[in-house]
Backbone and ligand atoms as CSV (ligand in chain L), in Angstrom:
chain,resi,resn,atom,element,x,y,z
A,1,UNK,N,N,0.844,-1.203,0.000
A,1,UNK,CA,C,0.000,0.000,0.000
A,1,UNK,C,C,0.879,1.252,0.000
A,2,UNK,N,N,0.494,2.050,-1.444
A,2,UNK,CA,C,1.258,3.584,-1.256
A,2,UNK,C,C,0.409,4.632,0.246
A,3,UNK,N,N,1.099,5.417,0.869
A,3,UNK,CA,C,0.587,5.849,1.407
A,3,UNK,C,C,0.747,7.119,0.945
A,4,UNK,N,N,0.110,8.681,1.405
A,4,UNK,CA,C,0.336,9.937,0.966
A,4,UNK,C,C,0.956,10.858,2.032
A,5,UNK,N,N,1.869,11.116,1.447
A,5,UNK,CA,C,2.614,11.672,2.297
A,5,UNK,C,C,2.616,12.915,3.306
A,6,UNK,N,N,2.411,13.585,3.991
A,6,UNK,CA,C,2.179,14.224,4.925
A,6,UNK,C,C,2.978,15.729,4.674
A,7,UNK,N,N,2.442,16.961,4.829
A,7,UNK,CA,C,3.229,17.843,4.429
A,7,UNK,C,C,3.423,18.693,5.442
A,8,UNK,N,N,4.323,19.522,5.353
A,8,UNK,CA,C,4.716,20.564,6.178
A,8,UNK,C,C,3.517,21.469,6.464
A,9,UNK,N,N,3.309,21.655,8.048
A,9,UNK,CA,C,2.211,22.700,7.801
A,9,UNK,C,C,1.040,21.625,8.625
A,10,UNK,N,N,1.344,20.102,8.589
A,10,UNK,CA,C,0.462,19.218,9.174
A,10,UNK,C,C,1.343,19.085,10.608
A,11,UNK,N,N,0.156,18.939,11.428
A,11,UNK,CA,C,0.442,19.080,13.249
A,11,UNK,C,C,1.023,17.790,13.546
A,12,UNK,N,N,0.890,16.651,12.801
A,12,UNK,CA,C,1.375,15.003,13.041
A,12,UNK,C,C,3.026,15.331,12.825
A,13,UNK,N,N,3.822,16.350,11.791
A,13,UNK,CA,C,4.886,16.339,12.207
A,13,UNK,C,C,5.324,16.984,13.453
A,14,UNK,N,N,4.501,17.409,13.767
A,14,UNK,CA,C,5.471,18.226,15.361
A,14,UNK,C,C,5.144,17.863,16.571
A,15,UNK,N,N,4.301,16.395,16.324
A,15,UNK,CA,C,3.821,16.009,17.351
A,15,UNK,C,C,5.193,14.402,17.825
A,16,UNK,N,N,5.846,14.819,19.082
A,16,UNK,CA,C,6.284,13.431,19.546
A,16,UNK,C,C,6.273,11.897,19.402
A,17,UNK,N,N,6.580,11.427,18.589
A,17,UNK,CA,C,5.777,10.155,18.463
A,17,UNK,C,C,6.220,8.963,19.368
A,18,UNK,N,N,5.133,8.071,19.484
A,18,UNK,CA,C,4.746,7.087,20.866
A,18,UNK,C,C,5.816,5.700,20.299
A,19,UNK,N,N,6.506,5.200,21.098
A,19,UNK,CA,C,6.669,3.919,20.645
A,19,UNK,C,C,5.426,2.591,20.661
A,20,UNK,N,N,6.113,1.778,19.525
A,20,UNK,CA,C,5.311,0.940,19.434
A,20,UNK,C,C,5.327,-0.419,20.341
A,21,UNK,N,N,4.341,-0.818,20.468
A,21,UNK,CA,C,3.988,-2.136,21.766
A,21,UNK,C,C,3.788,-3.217,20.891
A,22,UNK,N,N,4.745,-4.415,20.921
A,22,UNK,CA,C,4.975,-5.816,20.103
A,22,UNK,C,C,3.758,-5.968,20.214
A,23,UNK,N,N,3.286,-6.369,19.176
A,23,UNK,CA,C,1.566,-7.016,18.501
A,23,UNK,C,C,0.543,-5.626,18.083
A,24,UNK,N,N,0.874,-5.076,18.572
A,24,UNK,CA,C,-0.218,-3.561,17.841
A,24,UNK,C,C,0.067,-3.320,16.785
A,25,UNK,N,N,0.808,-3.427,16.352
A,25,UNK,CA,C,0.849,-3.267,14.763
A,25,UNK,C,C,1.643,-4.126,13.667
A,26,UNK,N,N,1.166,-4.923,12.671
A,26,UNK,CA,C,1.778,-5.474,11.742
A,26,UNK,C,C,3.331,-5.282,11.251
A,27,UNK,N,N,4.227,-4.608,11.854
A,27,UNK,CA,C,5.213,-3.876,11.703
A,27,UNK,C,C,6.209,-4.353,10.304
A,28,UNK,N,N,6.091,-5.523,10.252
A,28,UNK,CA,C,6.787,-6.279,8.743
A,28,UNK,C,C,5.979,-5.652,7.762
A,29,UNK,N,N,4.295,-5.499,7.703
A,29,UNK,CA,C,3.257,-5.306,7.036
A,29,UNK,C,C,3.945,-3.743,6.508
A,30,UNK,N,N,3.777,-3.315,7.586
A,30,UNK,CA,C,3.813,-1.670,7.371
A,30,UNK,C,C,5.540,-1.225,7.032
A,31,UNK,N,N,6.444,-1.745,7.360
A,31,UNK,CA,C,7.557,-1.202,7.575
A,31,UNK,C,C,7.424,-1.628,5.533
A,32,UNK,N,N,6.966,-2.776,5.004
A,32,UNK,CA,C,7.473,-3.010,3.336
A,32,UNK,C,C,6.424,-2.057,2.886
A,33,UNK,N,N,5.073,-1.191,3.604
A,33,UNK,CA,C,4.402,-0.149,2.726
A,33,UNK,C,C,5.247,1.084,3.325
A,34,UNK,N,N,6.043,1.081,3.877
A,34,UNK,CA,C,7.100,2.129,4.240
A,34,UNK,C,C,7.877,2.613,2.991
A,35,UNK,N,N,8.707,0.958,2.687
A,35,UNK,CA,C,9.228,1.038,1.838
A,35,UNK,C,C,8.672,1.161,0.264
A,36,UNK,N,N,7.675,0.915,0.221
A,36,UNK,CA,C,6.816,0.878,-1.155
A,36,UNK,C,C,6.518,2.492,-1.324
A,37,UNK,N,N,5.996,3.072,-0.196
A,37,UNK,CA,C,5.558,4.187,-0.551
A,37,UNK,C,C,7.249,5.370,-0.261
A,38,UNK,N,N,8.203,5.328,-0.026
A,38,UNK,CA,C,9.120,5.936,0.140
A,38,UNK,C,C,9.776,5.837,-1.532
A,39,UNK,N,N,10.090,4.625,-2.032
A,39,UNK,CA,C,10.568,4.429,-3.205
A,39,UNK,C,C,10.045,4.657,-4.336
A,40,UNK,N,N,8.160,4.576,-4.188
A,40,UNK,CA,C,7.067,5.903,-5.379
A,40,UNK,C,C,7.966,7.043,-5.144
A,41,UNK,N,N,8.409,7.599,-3.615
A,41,UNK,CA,C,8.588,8.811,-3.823
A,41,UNK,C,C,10.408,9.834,-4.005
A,42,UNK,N,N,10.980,8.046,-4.355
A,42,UNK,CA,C,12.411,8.431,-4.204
A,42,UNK,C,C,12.843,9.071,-3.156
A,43,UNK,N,N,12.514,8.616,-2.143
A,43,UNK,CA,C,13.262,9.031,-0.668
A,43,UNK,C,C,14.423,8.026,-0.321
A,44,UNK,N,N,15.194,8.729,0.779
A,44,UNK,CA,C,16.247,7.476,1.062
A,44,UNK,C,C,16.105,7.692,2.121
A,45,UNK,N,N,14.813,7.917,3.300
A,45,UNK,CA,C,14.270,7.463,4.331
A,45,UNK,C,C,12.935,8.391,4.542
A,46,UNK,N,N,12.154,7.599,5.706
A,46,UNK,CA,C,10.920,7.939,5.737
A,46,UNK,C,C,10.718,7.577,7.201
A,47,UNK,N,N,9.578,8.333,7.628
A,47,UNK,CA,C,9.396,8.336,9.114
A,47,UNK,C,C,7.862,8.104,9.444
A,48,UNK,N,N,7.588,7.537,10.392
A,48,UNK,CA,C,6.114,7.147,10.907
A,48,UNK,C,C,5.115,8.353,10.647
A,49,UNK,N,N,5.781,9.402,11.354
A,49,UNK,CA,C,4.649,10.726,11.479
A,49,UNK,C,C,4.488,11.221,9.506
A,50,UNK,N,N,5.486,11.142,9.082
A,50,UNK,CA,C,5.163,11.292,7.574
A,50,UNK,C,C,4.329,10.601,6.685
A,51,UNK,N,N,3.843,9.415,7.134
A,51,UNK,CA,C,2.491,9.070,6.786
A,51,UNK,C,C,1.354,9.401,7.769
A,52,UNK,N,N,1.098,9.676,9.020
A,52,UNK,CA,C,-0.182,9.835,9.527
A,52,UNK,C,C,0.004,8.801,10.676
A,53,UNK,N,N,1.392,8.297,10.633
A,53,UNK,CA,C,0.987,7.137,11.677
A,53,UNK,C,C,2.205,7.631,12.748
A,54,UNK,N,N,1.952,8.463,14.384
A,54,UNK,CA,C,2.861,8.785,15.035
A,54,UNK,C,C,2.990,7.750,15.823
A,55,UNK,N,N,4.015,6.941,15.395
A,55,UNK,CA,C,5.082,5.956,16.277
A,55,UNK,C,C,6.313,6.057,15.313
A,56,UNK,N,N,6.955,5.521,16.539
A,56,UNK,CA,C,8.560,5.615,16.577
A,56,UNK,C,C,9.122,4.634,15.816
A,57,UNK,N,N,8.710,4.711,14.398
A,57,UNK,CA,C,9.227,4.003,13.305
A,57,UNK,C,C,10.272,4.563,12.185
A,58,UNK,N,N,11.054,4.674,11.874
A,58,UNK,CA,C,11.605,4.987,10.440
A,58,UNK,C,C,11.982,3.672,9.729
A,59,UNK,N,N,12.194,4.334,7.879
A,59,UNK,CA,C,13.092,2.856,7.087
A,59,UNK,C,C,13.982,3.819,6.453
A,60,UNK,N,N,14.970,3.383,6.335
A,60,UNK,CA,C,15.968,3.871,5.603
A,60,UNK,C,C,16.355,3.023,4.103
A,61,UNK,N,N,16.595,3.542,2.875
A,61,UNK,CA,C,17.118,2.787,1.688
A,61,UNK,C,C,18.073,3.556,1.177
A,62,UNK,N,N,19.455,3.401,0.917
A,62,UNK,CA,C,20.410,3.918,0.320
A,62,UNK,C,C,20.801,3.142,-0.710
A,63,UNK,N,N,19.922,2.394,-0.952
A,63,UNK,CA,C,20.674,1.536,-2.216
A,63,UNK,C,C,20.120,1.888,-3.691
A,64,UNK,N,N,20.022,2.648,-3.868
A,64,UNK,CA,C,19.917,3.203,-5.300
A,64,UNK,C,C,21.211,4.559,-5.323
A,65,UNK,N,N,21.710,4.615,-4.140
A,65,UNK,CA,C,22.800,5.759,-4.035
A,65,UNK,C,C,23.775,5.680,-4.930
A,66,UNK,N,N,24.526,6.623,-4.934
A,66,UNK,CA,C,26.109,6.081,-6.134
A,66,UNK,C,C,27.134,5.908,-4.804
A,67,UNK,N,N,26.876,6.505,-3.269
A,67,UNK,CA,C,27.508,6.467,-2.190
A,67,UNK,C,C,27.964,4.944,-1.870
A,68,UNK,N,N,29.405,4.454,-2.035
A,68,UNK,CA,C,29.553,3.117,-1.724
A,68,UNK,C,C,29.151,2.882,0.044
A,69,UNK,N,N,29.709,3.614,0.925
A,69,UNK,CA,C,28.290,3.402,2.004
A,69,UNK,C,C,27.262,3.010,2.114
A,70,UNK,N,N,26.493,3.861,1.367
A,70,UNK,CA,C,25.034,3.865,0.834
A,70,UNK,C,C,24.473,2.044,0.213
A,71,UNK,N,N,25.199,2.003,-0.261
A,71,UNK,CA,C,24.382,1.050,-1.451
A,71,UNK,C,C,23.700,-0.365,-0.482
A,72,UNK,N,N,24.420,-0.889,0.497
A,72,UNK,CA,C,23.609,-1.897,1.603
A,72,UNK,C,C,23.132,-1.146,2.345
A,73,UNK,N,N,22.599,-0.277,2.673
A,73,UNK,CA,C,21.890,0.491,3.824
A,73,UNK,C,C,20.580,0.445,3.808
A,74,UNK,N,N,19.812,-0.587,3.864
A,74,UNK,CA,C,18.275,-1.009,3.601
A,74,UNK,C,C,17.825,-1.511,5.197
A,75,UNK,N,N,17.393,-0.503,5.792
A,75,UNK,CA,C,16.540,-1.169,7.203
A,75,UNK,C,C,15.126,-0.608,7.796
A,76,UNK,N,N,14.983,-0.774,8.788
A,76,UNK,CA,C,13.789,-0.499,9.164
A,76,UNK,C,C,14.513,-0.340,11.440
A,77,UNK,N,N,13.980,0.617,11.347
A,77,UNK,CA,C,14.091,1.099,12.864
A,77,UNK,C,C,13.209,1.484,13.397
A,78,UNK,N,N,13.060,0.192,14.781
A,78,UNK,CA,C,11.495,0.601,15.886
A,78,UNK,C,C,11.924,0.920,16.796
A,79,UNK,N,N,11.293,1.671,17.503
A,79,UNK,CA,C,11.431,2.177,18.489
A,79,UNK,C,C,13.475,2.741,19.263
A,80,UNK,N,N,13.707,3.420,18.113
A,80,UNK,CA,C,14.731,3.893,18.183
A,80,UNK,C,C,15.343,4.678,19.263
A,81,UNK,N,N,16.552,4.634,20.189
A,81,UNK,CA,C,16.697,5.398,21.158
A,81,UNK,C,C,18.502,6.021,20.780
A,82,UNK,N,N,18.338,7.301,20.549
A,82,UNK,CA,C,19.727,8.202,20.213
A,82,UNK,C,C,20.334,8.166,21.441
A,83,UNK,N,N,21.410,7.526,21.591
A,83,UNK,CA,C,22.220,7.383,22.792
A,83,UNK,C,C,23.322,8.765,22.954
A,84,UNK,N,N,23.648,8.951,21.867
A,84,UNK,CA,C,24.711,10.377,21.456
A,84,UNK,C,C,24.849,10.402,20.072
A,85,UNK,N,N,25.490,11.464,19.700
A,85,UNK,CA,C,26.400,12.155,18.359
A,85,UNK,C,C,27.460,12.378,19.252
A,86,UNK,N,N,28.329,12.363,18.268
A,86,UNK,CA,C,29.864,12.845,18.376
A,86,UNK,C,C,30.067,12.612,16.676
A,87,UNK,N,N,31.614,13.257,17.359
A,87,UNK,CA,C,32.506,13.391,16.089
A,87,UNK,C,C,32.547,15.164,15.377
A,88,UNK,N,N,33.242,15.567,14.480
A,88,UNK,CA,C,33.155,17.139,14.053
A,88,UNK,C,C,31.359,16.918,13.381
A,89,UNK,N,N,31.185,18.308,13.253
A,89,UNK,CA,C,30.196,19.150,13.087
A,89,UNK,C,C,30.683,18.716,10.902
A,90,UNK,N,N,29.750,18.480,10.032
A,90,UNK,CA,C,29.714,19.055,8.982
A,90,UNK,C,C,28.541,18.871,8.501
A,91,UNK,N,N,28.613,19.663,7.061
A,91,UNK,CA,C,27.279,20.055,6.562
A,91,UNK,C,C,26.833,19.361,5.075
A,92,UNK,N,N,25.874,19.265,4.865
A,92,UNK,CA,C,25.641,18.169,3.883
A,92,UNK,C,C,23.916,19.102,3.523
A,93,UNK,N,N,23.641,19.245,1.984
A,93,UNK,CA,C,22.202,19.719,1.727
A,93,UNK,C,C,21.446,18.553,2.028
A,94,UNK,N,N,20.169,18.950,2.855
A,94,UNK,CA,C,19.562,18.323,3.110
A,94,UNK,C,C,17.895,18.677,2.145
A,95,UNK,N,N,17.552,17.330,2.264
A,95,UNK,CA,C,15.947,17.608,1.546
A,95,UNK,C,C,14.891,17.185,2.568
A,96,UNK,N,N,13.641,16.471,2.060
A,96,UNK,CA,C,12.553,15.961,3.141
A,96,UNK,C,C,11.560,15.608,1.796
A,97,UNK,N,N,11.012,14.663,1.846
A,97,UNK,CA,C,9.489,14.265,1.526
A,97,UNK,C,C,8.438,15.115,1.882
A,98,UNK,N,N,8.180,15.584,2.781
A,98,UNK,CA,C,7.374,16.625,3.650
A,98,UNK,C,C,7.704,17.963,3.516
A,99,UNK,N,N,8.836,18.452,2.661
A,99,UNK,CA,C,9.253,19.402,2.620
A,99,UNK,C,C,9.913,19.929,0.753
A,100,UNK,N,N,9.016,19.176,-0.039
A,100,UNK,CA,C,9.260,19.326,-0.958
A,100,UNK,C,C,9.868,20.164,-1.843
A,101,UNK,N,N,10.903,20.024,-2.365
A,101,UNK,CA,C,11.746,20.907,-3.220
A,101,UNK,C,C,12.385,22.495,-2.506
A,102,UNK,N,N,12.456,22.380,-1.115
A,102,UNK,CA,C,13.248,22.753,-0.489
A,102,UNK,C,C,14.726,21.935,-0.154
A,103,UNK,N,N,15.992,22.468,-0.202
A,103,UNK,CA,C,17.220,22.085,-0.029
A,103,UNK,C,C,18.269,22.756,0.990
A,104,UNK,N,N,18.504,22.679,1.886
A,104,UNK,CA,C,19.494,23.425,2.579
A,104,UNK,C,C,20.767,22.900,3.202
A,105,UNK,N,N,21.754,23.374,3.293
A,105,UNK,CA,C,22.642,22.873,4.299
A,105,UNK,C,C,22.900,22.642,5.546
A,106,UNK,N,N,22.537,21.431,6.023
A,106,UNK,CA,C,22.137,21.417,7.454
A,106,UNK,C,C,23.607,21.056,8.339
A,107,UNK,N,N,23.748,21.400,9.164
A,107,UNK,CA,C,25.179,20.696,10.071
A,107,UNK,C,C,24.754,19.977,10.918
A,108,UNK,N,N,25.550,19.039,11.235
A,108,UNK,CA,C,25.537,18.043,11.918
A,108,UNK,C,C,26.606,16.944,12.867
A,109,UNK,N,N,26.744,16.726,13.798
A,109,UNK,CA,C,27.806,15.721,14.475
A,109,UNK,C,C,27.853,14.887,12.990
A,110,UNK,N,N,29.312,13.818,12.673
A,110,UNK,CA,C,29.566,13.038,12.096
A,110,UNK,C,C,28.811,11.106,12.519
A,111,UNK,N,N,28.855,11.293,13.750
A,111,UNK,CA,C,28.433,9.928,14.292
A,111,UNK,C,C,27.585,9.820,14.922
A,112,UNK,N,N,26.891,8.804,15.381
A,112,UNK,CA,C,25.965,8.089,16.304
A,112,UNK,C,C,25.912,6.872,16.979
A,113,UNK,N,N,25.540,6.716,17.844
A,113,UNK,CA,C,25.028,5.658,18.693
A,113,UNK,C,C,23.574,5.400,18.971
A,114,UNK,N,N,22.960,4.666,18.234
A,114,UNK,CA,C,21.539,4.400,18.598
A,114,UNK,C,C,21.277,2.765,18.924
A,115,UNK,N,N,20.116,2.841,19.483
A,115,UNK,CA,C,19.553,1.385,19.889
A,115,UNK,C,C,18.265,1.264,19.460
A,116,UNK,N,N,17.600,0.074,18.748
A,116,UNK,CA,C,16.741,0.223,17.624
A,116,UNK,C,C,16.382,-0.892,17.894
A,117,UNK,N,N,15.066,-1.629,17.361
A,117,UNK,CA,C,14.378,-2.837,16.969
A,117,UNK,C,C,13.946,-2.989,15.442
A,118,UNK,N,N,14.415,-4.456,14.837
A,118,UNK,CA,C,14.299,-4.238,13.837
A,118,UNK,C,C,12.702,-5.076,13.526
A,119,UNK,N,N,12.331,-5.038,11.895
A,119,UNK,CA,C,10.809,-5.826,12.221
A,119,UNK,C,C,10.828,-7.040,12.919
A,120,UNK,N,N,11.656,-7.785,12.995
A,120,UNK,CA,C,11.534,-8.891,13.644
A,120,UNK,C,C,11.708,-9.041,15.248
A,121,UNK,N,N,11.717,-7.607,15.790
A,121,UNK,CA,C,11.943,-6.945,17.158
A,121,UNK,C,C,13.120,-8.270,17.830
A,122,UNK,N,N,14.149,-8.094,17.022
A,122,UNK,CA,C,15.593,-8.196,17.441
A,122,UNK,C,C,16.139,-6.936,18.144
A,123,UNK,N,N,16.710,-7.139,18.948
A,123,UNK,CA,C,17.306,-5.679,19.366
A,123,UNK,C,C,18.996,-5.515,18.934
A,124,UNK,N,N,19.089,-4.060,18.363
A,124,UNK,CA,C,20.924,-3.803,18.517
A,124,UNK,C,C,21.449,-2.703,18.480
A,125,UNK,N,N,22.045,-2.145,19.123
A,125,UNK,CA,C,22.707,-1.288,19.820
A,125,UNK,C,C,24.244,-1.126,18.658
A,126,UNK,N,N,24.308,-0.074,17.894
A,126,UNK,CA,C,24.963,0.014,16.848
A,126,UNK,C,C,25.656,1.503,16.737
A,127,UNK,N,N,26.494,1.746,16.304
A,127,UNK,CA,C,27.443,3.222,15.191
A,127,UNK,C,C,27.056,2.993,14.107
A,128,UNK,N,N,26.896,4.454,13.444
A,128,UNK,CA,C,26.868,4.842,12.236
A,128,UNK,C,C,27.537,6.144,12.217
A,129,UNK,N,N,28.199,6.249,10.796
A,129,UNK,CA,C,28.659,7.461,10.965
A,129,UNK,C,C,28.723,7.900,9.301
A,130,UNK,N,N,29.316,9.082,9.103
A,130,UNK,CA,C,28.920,9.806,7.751
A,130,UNK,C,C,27.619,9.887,7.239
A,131,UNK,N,N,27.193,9.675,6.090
A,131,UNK,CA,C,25.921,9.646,5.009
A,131,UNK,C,C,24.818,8.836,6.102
A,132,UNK,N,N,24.732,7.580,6.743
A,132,UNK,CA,C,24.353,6.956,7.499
A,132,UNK,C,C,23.801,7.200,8.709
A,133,UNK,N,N,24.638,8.073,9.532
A,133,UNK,CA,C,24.630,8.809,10.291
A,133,UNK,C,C,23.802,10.031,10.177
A,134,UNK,N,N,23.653,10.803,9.141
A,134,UNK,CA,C,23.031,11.834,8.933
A,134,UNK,C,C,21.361,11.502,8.817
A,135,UNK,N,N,21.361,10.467,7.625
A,135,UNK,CA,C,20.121,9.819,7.304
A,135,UNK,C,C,19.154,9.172,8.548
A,136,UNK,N,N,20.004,8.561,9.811
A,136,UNK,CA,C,19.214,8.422,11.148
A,136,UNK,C,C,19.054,9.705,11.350
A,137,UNK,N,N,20.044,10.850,11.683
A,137,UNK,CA,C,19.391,11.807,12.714
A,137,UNK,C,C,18.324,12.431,11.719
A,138,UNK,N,N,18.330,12.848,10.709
A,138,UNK,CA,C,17.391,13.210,10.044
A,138,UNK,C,C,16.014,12.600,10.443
A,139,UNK,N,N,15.665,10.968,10.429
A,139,UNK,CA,C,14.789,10.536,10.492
A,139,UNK,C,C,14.342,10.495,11.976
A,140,UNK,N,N,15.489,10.288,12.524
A,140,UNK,CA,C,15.407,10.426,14.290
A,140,UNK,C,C,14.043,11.545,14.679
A,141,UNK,N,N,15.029,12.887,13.672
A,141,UNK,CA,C,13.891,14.321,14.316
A,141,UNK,C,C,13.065,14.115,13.954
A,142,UNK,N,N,11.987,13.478,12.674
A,142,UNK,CA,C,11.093,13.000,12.709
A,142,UNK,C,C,9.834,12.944,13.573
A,143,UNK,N,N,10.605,11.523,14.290
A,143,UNK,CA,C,10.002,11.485,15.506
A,143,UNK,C,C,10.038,11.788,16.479
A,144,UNK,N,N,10.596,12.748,16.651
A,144,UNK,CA,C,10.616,13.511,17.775
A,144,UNK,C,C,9.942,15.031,17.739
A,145,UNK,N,N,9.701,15.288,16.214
A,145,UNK,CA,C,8.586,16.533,16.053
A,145,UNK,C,C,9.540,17.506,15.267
A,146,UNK,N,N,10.433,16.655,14.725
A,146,UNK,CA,C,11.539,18.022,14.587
A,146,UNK,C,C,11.861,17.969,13.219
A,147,UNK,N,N,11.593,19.198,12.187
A,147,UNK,CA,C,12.247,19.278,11.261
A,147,UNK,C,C,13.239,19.792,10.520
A,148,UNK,N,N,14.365,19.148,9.412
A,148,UNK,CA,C,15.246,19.670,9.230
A,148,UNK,C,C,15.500,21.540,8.864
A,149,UNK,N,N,14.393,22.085,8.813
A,149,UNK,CA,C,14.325,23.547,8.567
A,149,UNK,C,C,14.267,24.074,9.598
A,150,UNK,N,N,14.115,23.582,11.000
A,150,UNK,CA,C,14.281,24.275,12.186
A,150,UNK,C,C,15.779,24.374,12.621
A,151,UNK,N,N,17.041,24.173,12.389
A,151,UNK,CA,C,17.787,24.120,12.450
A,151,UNK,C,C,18.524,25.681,11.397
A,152,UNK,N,N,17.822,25.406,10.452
A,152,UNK,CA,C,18.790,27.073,9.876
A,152,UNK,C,C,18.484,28.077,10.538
A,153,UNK,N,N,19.233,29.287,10.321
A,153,UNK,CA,C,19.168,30.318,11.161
A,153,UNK,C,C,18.256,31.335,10.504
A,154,UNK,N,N,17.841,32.312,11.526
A,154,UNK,CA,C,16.187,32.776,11.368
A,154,UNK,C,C,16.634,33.810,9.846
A,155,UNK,N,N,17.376,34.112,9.414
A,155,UNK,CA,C,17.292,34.966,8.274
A,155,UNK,C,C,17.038,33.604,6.787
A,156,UNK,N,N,17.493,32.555,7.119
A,156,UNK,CA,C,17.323,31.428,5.951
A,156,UNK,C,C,15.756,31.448,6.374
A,157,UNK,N,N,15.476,31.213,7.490
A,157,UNK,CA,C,13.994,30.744,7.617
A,157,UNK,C,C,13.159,31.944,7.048
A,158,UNK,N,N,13.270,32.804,7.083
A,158,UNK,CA,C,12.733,33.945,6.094
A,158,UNK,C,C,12.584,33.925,5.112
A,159,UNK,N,N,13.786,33.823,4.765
A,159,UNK,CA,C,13.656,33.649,3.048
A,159,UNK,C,C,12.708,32.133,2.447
A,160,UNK,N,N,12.721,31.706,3.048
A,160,UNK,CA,C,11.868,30.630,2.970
A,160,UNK,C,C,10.517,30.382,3.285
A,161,UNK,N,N,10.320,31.208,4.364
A,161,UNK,CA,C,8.711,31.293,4.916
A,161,UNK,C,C,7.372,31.124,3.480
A,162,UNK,N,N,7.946,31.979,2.579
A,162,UNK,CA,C,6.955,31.758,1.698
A,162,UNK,C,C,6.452,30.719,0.923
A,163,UNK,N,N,7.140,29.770,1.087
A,163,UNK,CA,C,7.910,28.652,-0.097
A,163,UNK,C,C,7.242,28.088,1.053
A,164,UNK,N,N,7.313,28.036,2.391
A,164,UNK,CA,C,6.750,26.556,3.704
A,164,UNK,C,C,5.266,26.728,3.606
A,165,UNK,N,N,5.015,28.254,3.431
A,165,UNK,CA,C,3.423,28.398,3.220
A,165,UNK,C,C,2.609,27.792,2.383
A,166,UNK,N,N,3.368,28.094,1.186
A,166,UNK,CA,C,2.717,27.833,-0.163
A,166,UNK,C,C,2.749,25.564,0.050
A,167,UNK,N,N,3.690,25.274,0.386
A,167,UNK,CA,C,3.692,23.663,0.451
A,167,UNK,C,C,2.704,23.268,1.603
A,168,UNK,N,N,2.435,24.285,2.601
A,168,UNK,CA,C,1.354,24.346,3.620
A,168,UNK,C,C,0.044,23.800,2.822
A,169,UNK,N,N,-0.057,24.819,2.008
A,169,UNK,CA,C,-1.187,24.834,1.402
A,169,UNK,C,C,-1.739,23.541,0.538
A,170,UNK,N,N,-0.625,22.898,-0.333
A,170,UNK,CA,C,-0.680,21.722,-1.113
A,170,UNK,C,C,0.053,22.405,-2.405
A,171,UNK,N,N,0.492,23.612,-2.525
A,171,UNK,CA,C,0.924,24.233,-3.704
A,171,UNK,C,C,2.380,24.111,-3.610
A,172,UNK,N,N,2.132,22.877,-4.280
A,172,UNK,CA,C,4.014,22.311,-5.057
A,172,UNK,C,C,3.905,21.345,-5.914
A,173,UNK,N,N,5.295,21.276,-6.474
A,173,UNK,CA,C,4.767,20.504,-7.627
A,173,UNK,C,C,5.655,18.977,-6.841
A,174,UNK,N,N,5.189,17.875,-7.017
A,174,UNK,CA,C,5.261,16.827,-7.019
A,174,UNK,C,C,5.212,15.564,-7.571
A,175,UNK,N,N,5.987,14.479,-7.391
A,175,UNK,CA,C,5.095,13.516,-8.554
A,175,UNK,C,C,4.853,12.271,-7.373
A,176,UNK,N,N,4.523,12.206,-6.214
A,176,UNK,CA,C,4.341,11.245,-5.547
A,176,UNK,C,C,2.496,12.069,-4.754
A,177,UNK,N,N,1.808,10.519,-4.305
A,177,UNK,CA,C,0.815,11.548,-3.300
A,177,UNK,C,C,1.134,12.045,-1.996
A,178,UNK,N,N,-0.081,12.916,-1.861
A,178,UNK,CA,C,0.306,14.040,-0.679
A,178,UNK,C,C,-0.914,14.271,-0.311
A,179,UNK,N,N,-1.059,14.560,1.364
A,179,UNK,CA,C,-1.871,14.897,2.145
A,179,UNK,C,C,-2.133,16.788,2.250
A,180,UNK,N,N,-2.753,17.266,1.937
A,180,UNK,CA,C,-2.485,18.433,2.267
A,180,UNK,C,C,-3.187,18.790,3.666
A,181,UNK,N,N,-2.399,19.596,4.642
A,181,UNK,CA,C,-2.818,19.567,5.491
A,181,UNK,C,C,-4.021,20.207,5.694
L,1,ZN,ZN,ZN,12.292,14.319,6.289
């Protein structure tokens, strides 16, 4: 099942999302319409609240990347817990599904430590770092209400205000579906 994607301007992104409780939800079911509906939309990750559903889910796919990193990086993360970042600060343009055809340079720690469940609610406690690294915390803020445009500084967010409105509205161009809020 494609799902439609959720846009900026909708209250489900800024809302906290709940972890999930083993048996409430199909999570194999949903984590491959994760992936079905992320790859309609050429994303290389996607987050629970970006479809309508706030729990503490993301999937990540880097394998259509040219990034040799990238290219095995196919998972699914429940109930994810950010233990730290470290490492230098750099910056990498960032995009969003939810934030369509906006691009900015976001900074960021190099590494991570998170602890995650995968669909088969295995647990593991793992590093990532570079491209990998970025692509969790990205999805991390997600669920936690946070998006990558809250992070630039208030004169970028200006210049932009008009452009968050107008995608508020449903006015962008796209080729995947979308919820307008
Ligand atoms: Zn995003």
């Amino acid at each position: 099942m494609i799902y439609p994607i959720r846009l900026y301007g909708d209250s489900i992104l800024r809302k906290k999302a709940n972890d999930i409780i083993e048996g409430e939800l199909d999570v194999k079911k949903f984590s491959d319409d994760m992936f079905d509906t992320m790859a309609c939309a050429d994303g290389i990750g996607l987050a629970g609240p970006q479809i309508g559903l706030s729990k503490r889910i993301f999937v990540v796919d880097g394998t259509t990347l040219e990034e040799e990193d990238m290219k095995n990086f196919k998972q699914v993360f429940i109930n994810p817990i950010l233990h730290s970042e470290s490492g230098d600060f750099w910056e990498f343009e960032e995009g969003c599904l939810s934030i369509p055809n906006i691009k900015e340079n976001i900074s960021r720690k190099s590494e991570v430590e998170i602890s995650y469940f995968d669909e088969n609610w295995n647990k593991f406690t793992e590093k990532f770092s570079g491209m990998r690294a970025r692509v969790i915390q990205h999805e991390y803020d997600h669920i936690e209400g946070k998006l990558f445009t809250d992070y630039l500084p208030s004169i970028k967010k200006k210049l932009i205000r008009s452009k968050l409105n107008e995608i508020s509205k449903g006015k962008c161009d796209v080729k995947y579906k979308i919820k307008i809020p």
